[in-house]
N, C-alpha and C positions, 0 to 999 in steps of 0.2 A: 450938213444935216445928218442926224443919227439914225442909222436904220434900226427900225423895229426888229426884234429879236423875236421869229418865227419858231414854235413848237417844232420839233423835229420826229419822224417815225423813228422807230427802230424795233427790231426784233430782237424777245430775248426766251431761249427757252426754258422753262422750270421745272423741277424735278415733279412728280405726279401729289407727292404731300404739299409741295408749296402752291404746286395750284388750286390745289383742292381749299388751303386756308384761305387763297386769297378772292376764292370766287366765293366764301362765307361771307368773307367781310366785304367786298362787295353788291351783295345781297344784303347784308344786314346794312350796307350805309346806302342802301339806294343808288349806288353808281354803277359803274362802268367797271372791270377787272383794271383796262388800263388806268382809269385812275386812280383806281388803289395802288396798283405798281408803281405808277410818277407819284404820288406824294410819298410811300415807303422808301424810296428813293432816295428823296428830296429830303425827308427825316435823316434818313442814314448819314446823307453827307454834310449835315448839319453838324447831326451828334460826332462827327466823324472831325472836324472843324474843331467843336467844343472839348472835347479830348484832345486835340492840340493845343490850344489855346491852355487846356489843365496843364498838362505837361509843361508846358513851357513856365507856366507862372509859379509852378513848383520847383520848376529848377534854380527859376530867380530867385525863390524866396532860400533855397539852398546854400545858392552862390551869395547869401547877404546875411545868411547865420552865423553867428558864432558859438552860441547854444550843441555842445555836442550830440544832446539827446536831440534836439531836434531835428540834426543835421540827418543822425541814425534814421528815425521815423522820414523824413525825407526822403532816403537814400532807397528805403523800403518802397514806398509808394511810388517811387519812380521804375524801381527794377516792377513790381504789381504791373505798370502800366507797359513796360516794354516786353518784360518776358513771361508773364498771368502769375496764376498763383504757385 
């Protein structure tokens, strides 16, 4: 049988500006602080996910170019993503 995957505490502290936004927007969305922290979270390692997933599928589309300009424009968007702008 599969055990149910329990919500877990944890403590995290925030700088005094991040608190301050996040107790706006949980004011403004009717909740709770912690549950705007678990869903910005839960966001982050999503997008966090989905930017892998980019990455990755740019590389493939690299590794199956033969188009030089493309390869260039690739090559850019890939270094964009590992080392900014």
């Amino acid at each position: 049988m599969a055990e149910t995957e329990r919500p877990r505490r944890q403590s995290v502290s925030l700088a005094p500006r991040v608190a301050r936004r996040v107790k706006a927007l949980a004011r403004s969305r009717k909740t709770s602080a912690s549950r705007v922290i678990a869903d910005l979270v839960e966001t982050g390692l999503e997008a966090q996910e989905a930017e892998k997933k980019r990455f990755f599928d740019l590389a493939d589309r690299l590794a199956g170019s033969d188009d030089p300009g493309e390869q260039r424009l690739l090559k850019d968007e890939l270094a964009r993503m590992t080392f900014g702008d």
